[in-house]
Steps between C-alpha positions, in 0.01 A plus 500: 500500500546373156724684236364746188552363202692627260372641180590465169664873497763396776589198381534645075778748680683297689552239183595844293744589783655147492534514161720820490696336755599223313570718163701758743678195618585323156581795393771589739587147509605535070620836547754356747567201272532747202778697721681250565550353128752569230290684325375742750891536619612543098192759515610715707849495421375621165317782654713599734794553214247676287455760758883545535574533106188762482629666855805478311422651154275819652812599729771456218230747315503735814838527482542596138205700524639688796884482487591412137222648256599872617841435417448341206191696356766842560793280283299426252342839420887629491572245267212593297569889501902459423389246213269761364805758545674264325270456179481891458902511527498238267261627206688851548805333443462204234352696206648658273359776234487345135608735181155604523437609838333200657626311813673166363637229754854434511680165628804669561341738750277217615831300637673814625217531705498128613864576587480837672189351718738174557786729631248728685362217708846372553594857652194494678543185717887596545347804692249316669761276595728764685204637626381263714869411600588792604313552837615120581829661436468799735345250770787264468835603346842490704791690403871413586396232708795261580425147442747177431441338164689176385337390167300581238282284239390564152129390461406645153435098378265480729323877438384464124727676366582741765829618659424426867806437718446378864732610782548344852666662816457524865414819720806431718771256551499205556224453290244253649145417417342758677726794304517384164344736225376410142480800214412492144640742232276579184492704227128658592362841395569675827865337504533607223395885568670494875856385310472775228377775748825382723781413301331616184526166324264189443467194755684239405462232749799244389709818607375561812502082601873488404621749698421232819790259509480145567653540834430697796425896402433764718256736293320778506144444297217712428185291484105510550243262609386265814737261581245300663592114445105367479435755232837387274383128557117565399511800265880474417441888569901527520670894619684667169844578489560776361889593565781364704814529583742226620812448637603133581553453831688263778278277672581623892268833342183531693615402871493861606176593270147573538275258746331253255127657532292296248176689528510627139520151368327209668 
């Protein structure tokens, strides 16, 4: 039986079918070659970080579209309203009428405005400023609580100007590392306000600081704040002393007191 020949048709395909073989093959083969180079590595790289900085950018705009624009957009049209508020105050207020009728500006009016809105804004924050401390206040104050305090240190040098005494003490004695107690006396607004509503006087915080003696006192202290250790070493968000009252003391004092309980401050 002898074999059919092959035509021409067959034999055309199967060279076109080699041929793709060997271009799918060469192909691959650089491909590989190309993926395994700097440049493809260095490639990539480079595309992979520009995905991740424009990842990056569209969620830092999600989040001030979402989170900070509504915020933001409210502030500023408050700014813009009191600022208009402002420039009608101001035009009623800075002209004057000349001999003939006509509205004339005057400096003198101009700067006792500048001053009056200076003074204003100053009165302004003090109030936002006992504002906000008050509910920390309520949340947090202690009244005739009896605490041992040995020293006291004047830190105004280090405050800009500001008369900031430290004072140190312990919950109970002996006073150990778990016990020990840190407070910070300031002249702030809502000192300020709680020592003339009480005593019906300013807060004068050199006062206060010297009535703790440089030995053992026992005292009895008003005071307000956390006196959480991690938030004094990080924030150097320090409890206020407000008033205290000390008597110095012997050091057998504390044997028969309270059970150290250091929950309050850790």
């Amino acid at each position: 039986m002898t074999e059919k020949p092959r035509n021409d048709a067959d034999a055309l395909l199967d060279g076109i079918d080699k041929t793709l073989s060997d271009f799918k093959t060469r192909a691959y083969q650089a491909k590989k070659a190309y993926d395994q180079s700097d440049v493809a590595r260095a490639h990539r790289e480079l595309t992979a970080l520009g995905r991740f900085w424009s990842q990056f950018v569209h969620s830092c705009g999600w989040i001030y579209m979402r989170l900070i624009a509504p915020i933001t957009w409210r502030v500023w049209r408050a700014i813009r309203w009191a600022f208009a508020r402002y420039r009608t105050l101001w035009a009623q207020f800075v002209y004057a009428k000349d001999a003939y009728g006509d509205p004339e500006f005057s400096k003198a009016r101009g700067g006792m405005m500048i001053l009056s809105t200076i003074a204003a804004c100053y009165l302004f924050y003090g109030v936002a400023t006992v504002a906000g401390t008050l509910p920390w206040y309520l949340f947090t104050v202690r009244h005739d609580e009896q605490l041992y305090l040995s020293n006291s240190q004047n830190l105004s040098g280090q405050a800009e100007g500001r008369e900031i005494h430290e004072v140190y003490g312990c919950e109970t004695l002996p006073c150990t590392d778990q016990n020990t107690v840190t407070f910070r006396v300031r002249a702030t607004w809502f000192n300020e306000v709680w020592s003339v509503l009480h005593h019906g006087a300013l807060f004068y915080p050199g006062y206060v600081a010297a009535a703790v003696n440089p030995v053992v006192n026992r005292c009895i202290i008003t005071s307000y704040g956390i006196r959480r250790k991690f938030l004094v070493r990080a924030w150097e968000l320090y409890p206020d002393l407000v008033q205290v009252e000390c008597m110095p003391t012997s050091g057998d004092e504390g044997k028969d007191g309270k059970v150290i309980n250091n929950r309050d401050y850790r």
